[in-house]
PDB file of N, H, CA, C and O in Angstrom:
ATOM      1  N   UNK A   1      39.415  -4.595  -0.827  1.00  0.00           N
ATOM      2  CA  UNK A   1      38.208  -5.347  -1.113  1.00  0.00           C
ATOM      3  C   UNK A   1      37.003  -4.421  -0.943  1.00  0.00           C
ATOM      4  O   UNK A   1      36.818  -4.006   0.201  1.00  0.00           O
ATOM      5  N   UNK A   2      35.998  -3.960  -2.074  1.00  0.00           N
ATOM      6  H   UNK A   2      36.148  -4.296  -3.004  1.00  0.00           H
ATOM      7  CA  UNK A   2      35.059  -3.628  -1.954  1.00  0.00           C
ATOM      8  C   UNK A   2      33.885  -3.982  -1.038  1.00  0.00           C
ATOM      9  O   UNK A   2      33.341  -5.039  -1.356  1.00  0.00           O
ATOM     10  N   UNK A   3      33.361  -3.355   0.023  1.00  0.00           N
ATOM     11  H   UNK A   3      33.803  -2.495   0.281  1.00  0.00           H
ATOM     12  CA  UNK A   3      31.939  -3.911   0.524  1.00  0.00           C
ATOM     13  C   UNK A   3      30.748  -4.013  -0.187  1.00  0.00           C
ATOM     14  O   UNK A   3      30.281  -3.082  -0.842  1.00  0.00           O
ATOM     15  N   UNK A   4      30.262  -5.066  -0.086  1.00  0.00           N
ATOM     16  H   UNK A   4      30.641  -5.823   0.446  1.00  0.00           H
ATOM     17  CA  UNK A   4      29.410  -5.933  -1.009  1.00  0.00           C
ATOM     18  C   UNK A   4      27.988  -4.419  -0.542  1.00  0.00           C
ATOM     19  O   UNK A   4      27.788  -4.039   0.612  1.00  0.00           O
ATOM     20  N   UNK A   5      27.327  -3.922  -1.657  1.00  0.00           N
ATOM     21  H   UNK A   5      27.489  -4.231  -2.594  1.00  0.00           H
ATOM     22  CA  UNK A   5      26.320  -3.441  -1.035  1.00  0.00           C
ATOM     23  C   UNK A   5      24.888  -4.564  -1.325  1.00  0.00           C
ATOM     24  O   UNK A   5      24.688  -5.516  -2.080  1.00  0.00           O
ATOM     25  N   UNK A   6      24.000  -3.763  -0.160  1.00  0.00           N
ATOM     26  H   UNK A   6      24.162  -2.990   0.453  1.00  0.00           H
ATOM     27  CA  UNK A   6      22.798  -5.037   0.610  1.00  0.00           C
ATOM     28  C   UNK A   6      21.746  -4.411  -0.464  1.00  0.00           C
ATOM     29  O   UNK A   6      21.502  -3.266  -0.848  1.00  0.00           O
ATOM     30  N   UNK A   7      21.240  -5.701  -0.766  1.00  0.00           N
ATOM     31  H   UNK A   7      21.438  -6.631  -0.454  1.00  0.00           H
ATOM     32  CA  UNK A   7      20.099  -5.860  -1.516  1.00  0.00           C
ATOM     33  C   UNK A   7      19.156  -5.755  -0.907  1.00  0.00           C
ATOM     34  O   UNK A   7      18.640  -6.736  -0.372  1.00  0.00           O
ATOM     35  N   UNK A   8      18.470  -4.080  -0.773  1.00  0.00           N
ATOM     36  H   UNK A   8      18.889  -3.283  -1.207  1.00  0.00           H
ATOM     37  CA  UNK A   8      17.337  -3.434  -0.097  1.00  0.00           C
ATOM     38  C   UNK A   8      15.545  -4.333  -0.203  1.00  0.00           C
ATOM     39  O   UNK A   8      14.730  -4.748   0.620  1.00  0.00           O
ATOM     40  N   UNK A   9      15.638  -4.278  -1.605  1.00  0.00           N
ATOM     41  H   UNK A   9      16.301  -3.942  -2.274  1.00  0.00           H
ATOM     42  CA  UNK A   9      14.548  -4.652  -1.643  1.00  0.00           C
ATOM     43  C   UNK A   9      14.565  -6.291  -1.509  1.00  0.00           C
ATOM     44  O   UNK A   9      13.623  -6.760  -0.869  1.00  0.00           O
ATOM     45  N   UNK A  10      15.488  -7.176  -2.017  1.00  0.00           N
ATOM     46  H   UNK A  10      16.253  -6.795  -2.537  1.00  0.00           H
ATOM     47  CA  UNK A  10      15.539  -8.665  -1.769  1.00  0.00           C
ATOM     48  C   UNK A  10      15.352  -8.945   0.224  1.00  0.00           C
ATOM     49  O   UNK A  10      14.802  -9.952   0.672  1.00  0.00           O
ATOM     50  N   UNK A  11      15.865  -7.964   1.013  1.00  0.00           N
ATOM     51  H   UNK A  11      16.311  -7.147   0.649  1.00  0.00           H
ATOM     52  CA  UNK A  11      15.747  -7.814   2.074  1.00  0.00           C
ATOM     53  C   UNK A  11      14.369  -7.614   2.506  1.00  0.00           C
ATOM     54  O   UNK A  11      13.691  -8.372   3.199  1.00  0.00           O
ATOM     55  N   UNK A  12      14.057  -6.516   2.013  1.00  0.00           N
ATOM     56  H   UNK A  12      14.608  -5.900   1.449  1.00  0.00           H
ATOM     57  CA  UNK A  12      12.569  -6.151   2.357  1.00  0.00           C
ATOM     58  C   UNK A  12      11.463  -7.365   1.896  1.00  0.00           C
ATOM     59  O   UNK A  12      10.466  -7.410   2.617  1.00  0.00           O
ATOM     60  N   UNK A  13      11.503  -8.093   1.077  1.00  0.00           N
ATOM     61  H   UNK A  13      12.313  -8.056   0.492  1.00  0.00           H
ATOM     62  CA  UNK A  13      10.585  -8.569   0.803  1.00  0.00           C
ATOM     63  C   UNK A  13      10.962 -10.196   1.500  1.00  0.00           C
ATOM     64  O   UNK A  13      10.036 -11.005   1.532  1.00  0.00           O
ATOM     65  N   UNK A  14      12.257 -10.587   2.007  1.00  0.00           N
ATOM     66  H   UNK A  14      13.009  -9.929   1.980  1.00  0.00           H
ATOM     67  CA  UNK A  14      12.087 -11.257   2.901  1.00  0.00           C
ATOM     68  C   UNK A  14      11.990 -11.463   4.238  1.00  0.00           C
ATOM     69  O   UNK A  14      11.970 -12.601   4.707  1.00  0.00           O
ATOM     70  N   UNK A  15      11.927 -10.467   4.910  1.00  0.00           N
ATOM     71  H   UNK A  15      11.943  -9.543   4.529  1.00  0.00           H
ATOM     72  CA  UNK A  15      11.497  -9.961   5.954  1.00  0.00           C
ATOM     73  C   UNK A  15       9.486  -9.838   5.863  1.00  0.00           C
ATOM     74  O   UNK A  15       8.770 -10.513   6.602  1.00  0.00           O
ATOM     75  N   UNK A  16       9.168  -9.261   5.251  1.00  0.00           N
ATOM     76  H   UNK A  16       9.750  -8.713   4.650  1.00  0.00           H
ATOM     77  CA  UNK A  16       7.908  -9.729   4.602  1.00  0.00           C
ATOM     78  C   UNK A  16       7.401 -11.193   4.175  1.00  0.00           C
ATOM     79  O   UNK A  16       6.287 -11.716   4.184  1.00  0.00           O
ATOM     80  N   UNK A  17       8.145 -11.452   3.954  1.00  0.00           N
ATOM     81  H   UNK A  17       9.050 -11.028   3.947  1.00  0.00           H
ATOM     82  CA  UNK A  17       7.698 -13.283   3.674  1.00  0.00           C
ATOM     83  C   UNK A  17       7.921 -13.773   4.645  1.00  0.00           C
ATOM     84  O   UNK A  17       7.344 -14.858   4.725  1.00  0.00           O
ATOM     85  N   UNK A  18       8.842 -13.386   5.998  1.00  0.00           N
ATOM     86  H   UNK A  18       9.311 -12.505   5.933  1.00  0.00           H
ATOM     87  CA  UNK A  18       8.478 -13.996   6.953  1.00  0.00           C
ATOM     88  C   UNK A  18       7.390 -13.631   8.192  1.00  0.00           C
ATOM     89  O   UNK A  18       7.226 -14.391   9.147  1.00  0.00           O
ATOM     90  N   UNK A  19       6.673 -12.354   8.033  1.00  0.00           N
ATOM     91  H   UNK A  19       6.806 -11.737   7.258  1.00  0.00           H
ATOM     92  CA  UNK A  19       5.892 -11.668   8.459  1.00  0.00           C
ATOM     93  C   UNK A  19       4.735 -13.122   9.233  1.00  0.00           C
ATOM     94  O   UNK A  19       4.611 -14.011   8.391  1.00  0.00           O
ATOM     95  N   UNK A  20       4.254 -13.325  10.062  1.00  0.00           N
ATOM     96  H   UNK A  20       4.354 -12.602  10.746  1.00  0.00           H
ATOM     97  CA  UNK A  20       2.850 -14.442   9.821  1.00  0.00           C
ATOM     98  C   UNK A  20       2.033 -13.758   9.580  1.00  0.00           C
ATOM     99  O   UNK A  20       1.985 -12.539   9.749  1.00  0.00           O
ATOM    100  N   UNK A  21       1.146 -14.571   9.077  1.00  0.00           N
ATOM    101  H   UNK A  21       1.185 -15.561   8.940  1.00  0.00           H
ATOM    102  CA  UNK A  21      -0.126 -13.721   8.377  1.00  0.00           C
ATOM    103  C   UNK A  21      -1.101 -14.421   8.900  1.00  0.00           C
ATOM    104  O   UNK A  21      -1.019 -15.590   9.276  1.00  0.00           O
ATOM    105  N   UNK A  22      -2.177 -13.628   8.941  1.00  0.00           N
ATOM    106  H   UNK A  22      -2.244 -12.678   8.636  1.00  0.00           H
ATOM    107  CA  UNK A  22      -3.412 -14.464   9.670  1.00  0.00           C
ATOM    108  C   UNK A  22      -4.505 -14.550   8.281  1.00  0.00           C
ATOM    109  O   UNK A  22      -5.316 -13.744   7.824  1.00  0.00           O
ATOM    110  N   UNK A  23      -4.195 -15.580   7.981  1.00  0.00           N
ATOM    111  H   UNK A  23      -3.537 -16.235   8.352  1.00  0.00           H
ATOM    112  CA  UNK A  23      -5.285 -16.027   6.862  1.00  0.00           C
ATOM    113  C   UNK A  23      -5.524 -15.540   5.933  1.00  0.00           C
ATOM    114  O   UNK A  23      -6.646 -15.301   5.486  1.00  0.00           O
ATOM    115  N   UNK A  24      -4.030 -15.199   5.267  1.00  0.00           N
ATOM    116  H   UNK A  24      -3.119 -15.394   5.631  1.00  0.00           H
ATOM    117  CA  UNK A  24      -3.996 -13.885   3.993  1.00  0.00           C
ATOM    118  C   UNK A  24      -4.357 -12.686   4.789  1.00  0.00           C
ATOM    119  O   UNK A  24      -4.217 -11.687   4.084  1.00  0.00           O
ATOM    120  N   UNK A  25      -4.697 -12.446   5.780  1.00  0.00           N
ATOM    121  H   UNK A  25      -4.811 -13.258   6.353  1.00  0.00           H
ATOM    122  CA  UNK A  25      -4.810 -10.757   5.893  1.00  0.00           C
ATOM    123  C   UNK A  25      -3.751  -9.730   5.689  1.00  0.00           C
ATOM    124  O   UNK A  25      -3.885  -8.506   5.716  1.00  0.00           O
ATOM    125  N   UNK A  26      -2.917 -10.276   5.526  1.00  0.00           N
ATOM    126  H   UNK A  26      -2.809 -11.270   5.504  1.00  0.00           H
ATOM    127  CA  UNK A  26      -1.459  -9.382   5.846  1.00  0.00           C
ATOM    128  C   UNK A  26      -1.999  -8.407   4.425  1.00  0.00           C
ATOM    129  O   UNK A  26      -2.930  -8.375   3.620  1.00  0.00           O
ATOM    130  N   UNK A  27      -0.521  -7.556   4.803  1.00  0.00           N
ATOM    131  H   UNK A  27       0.235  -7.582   5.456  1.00  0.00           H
ATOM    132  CA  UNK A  27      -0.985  -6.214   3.074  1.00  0.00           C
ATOM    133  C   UNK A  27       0.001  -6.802   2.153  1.00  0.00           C
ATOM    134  O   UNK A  27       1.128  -7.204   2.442  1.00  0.00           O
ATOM    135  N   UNK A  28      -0.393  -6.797   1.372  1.00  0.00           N
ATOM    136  H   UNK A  28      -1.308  -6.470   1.138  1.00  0.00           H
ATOM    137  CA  UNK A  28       0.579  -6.635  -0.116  1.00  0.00           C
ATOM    138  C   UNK A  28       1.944  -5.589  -0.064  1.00  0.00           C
ATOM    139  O   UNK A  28       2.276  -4.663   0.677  1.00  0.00           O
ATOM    140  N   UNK A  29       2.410  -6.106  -0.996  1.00  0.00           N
ATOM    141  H   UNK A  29       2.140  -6.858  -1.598  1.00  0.00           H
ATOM    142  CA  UNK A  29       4.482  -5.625  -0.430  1.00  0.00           C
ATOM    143  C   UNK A  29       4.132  -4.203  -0.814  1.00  0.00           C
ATOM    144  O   UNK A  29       4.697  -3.233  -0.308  1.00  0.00           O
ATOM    145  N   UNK A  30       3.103  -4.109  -1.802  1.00  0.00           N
ATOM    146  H   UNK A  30       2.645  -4.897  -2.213  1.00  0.00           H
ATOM    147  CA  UNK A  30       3.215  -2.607  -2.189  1.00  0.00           C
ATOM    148  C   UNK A  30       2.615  -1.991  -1.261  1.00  0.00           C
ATOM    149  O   UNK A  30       3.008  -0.830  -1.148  1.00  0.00           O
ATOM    150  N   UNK A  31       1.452  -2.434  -0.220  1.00  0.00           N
ATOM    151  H   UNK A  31       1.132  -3.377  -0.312  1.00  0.00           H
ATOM    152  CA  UNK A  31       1.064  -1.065   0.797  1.00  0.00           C
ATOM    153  C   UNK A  31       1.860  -1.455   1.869  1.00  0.00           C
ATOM    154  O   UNK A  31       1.861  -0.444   2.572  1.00  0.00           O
ATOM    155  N   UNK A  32       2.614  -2.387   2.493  1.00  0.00           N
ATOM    156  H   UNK A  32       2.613  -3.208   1.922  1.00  0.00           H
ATOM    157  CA  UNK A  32       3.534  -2.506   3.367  1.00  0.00           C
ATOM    158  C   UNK A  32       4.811  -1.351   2.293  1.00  0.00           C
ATOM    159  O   UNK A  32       4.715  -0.350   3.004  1.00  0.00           O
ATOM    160  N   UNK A  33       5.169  -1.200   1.893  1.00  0.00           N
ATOM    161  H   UNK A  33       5.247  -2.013   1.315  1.00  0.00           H
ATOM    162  CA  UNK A  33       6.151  -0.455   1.392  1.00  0.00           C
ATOM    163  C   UNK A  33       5.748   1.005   0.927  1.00  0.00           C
ATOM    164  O   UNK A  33       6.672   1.818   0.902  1.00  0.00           O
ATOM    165  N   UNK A  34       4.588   1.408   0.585  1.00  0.00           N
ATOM    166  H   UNK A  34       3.837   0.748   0.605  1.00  0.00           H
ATOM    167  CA  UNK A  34       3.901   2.638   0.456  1.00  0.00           C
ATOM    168  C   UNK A  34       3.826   3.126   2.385  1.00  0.00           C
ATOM    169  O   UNK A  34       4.266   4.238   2.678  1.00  0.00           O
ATOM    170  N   UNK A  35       3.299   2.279   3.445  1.00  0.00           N
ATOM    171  H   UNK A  35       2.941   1.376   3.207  1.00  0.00           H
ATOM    172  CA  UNK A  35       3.250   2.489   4.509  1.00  0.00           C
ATOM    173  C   UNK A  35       4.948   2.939   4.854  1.00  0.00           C
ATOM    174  O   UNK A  35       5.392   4.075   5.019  1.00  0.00           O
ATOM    175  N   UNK A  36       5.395   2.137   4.877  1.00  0.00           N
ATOM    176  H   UNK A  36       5.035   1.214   4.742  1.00  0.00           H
ATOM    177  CA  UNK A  36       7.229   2.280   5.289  1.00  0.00           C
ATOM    178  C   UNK A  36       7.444   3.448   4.631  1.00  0.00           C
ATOM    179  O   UNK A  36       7.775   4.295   5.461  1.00  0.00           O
ATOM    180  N   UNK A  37       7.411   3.919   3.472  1.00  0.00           N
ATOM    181  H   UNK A  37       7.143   3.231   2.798  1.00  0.00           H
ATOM    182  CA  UNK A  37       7.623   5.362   2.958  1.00  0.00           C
ATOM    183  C   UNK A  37       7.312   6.495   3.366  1.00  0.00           C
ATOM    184  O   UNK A  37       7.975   7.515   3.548  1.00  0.00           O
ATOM    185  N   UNK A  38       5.839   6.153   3.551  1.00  0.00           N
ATOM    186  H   UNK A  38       5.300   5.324   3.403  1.00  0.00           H
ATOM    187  CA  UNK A  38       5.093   7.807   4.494  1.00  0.00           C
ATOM    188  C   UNK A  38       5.780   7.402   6.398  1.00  0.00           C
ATOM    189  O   UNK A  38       6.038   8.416   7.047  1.00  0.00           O
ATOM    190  N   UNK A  39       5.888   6.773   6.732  1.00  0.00           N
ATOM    191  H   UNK A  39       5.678   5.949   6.204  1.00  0.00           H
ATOM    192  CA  UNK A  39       6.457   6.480   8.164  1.00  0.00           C
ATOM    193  C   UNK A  39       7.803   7.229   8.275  1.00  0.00           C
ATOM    194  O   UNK A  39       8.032   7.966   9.234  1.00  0.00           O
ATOM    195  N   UNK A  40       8.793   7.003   7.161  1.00  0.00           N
ATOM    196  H   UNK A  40       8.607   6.404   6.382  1.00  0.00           H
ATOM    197  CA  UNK A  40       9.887   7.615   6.579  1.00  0.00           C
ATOM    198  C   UNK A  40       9.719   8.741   6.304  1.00  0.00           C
ATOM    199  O   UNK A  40      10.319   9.454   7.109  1.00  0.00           O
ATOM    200  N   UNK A  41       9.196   9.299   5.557  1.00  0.00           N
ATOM    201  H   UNK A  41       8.708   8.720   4.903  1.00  0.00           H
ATOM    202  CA  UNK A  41       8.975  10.850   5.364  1.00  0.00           C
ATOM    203  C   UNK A  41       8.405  11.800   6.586  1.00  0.00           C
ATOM    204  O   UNK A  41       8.759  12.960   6.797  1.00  0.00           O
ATOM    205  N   UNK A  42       7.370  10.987   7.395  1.00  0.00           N
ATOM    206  H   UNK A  42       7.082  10.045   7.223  1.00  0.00           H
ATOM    207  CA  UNK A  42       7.004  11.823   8.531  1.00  0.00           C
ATOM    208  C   UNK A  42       8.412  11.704   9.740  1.00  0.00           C
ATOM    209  O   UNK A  42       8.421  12.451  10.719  1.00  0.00           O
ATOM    210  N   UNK A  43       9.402  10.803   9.528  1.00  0.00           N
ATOM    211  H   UNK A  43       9.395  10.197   8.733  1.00  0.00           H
ATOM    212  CA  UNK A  43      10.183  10.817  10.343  1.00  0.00           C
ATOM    213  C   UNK A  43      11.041  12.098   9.993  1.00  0.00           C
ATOM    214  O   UNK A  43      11.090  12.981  10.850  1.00  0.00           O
ATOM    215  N   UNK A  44      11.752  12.280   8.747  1.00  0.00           N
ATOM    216  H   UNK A  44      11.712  11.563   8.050  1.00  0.00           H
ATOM    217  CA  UNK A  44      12.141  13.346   7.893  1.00  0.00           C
ATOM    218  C   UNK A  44      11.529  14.325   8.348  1.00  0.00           C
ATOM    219  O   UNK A  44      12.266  14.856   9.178  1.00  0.00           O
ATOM    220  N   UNK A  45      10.263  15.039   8.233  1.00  0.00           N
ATOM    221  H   UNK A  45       9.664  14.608   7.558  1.00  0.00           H
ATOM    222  CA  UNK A  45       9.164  15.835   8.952  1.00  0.00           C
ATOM    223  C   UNK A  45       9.439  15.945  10.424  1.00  0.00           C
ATOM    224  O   UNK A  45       9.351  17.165  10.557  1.00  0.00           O
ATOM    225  N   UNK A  46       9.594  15.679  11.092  1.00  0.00           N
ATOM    226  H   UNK A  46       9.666  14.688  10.984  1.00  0.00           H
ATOM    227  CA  UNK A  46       9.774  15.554  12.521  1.00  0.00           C
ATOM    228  C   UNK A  46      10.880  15.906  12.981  1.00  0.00           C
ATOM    229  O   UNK A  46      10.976  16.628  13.973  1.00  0.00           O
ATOM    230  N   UNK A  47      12.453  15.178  11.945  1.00  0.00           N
ATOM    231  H   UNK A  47      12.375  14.591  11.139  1.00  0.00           H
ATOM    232  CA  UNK A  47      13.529  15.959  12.570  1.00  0.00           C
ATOM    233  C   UNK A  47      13.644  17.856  11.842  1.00  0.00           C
ATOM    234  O   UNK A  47      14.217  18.824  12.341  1.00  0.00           O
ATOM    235  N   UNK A  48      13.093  17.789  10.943  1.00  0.00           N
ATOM    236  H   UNK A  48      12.627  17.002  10.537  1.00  0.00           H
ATOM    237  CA  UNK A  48      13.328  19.032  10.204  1.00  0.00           C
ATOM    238  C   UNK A  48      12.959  20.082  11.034  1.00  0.00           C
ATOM    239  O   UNK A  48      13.615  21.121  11.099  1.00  0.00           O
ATOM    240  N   UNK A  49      11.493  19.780  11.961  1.00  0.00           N
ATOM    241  H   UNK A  49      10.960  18.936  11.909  1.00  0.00           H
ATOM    242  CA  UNK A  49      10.677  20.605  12.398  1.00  0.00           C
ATOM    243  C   UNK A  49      11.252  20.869  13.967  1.00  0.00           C
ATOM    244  O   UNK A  49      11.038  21.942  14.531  1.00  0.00           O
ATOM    245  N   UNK A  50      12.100  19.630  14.691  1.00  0.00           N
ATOM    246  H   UNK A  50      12.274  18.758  14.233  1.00  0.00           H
ATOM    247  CA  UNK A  50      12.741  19.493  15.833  1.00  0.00           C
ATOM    248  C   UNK A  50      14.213  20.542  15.774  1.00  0.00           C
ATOM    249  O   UNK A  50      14.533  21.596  16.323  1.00  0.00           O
ATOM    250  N   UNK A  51      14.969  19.452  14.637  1.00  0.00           N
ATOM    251  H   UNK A  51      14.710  18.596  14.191  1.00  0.00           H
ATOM    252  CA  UNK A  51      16.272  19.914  15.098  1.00  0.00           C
ATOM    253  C   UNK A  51      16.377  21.560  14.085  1.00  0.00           C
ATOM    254  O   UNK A  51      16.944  22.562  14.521  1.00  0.00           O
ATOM    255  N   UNK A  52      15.770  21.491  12.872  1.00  0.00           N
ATOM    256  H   UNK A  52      15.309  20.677  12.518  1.00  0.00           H
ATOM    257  CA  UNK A  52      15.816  22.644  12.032  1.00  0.00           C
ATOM    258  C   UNK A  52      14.864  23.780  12.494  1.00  0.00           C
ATOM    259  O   UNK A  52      15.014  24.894  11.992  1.00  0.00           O
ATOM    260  N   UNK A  53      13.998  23.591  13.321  1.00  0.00           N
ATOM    261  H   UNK A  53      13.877  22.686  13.728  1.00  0.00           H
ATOM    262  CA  UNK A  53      13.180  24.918  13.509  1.00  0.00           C
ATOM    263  C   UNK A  53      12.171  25.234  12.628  1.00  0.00           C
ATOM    264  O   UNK A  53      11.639  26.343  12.674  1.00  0.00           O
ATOM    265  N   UNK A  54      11.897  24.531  11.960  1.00  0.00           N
ATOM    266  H   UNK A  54      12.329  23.630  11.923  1.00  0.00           H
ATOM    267  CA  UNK A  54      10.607  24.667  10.791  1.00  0.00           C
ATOM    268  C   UNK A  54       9.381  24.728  11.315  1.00  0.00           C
ATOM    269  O   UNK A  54       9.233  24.387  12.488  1.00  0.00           O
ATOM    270  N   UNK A  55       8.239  25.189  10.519  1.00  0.00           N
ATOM    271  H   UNK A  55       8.360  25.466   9.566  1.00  0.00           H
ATOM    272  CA  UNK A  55       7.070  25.143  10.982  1.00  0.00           C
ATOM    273  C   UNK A  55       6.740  23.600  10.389  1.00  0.00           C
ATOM    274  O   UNK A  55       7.355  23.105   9.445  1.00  0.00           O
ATOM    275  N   UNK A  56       5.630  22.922  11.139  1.00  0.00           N
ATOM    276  H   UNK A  56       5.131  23.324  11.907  1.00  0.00           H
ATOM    277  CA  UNK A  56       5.090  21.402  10.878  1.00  0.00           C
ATOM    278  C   UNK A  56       4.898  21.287   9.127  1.00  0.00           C
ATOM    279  O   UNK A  56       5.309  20.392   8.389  1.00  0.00           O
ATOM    280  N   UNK A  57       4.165  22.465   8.793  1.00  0.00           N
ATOM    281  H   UNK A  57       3.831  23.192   9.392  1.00  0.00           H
ATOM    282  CA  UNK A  57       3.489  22.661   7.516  1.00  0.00           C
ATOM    283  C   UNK A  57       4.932  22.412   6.443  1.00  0.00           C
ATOM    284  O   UNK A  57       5.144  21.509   5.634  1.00  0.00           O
ATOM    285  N   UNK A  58       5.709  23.513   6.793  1.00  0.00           N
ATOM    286  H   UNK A  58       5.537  24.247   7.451  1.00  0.00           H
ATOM    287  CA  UNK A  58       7.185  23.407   5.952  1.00  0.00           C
ATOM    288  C   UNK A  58       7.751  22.374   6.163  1.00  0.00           C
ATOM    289  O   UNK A  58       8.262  22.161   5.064  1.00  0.00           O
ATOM    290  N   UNK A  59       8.150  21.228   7.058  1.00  0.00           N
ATOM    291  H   UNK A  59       7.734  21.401   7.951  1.00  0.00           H
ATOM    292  CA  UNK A  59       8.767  20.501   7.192  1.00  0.00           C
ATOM    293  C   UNK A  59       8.112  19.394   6.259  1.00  0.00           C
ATOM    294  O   UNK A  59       8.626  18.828   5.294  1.00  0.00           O
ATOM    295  N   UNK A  60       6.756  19.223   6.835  1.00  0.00           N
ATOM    296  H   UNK A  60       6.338  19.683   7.619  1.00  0.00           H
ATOM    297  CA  UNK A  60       6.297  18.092   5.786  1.00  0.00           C
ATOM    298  C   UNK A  60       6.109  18.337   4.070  1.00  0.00           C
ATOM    299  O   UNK A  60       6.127  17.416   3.253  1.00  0.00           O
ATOM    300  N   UNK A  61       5.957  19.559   3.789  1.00  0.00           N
ATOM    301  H   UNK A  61       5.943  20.306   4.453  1.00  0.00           H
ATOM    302  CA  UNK A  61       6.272  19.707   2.471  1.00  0.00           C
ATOM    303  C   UNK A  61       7.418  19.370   1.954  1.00  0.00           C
ATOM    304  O   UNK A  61       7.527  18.480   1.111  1.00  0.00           O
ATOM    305  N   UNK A  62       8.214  19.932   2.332  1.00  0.00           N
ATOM    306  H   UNK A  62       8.126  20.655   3.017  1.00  0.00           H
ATOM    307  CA  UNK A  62       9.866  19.417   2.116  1.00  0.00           C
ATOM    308  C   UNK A  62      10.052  17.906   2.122  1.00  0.00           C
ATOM    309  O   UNK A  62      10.922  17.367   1.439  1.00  0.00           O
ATOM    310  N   UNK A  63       9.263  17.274   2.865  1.00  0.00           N
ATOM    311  H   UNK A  63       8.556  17.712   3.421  1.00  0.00           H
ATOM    312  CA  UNK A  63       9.425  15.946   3.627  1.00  0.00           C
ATOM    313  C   UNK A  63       8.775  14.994   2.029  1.00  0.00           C
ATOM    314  O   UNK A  63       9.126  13.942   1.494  1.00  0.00           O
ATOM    315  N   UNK A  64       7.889  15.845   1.768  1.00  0.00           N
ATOM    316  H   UNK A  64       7.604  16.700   2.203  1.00  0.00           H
ATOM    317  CA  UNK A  64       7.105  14.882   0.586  1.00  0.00           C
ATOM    318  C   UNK A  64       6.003  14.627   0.816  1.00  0.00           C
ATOM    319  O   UNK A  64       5.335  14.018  -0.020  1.00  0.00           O
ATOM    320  N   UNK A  65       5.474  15.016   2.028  1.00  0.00           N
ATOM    321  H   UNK A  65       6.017  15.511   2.707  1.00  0.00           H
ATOM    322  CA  UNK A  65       4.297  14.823   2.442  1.00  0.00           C
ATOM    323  C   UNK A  65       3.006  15.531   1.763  1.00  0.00           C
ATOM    324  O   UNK A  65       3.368  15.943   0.661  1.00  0.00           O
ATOM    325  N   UNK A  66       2.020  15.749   1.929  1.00  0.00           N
ATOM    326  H   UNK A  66       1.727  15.414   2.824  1.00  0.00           H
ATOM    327  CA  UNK A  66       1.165  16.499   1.292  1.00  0.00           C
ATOM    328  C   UNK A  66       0.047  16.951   2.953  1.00  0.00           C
ATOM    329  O   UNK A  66      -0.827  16.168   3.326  1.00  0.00           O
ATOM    330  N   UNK A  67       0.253  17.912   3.497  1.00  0.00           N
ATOM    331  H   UNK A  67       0.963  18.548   3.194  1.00  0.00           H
ATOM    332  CA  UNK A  67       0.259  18.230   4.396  1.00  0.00           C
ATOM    333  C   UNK A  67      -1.591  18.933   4.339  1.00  0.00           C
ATOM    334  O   UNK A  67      -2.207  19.285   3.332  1.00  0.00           O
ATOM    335  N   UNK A  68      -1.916  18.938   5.323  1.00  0.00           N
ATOM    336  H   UNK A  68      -1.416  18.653   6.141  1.00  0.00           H
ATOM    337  CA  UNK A  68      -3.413  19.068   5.331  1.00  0.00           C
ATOM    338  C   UNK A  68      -3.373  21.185   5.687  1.00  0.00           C
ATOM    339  O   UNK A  68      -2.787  21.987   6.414  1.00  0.00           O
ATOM    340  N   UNK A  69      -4.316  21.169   4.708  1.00  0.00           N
ATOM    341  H   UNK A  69      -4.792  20.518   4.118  1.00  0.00           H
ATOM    342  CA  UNK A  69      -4.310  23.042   4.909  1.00  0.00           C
ATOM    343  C   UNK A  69      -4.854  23.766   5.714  1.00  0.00           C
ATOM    344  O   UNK A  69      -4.703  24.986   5.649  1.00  0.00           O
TER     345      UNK A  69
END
């Protein structure tokens, strides 16, 4: 029997719909999910630079980041 794979984004966006929101303030799925991405990539960044030995600059390039000069 195959394992069923999880519907990432049907997940994500109900986890988000259950978020409370204070009077519409909450963000829109797209900067809650633009946020979750760069959070993700600086995590990427962090082990590269930890466990790989990279400099900060190289890691976050690699990472996707756009790293300040």
């Amino acid at each position: 029997m195959a394992d069923k794979v999880p519907d990432w984004a049907a997940q994500l966006r109900q986890v988000f719909n259950d978020l409370p929101g204070e009077s519409g303030a909450r963000p829109s799925l797209s900067e809650y999910a633009t946020d979750l991405a760069r959070d993700l990539a600086e995590e990427r960044a962090a082990i590269m630079e930890y466990d790989g030995g990279m400099s900060r600059r190289n890691a976050e390039v690699l990472a996707g980041l756009n790293p300040k000069s």
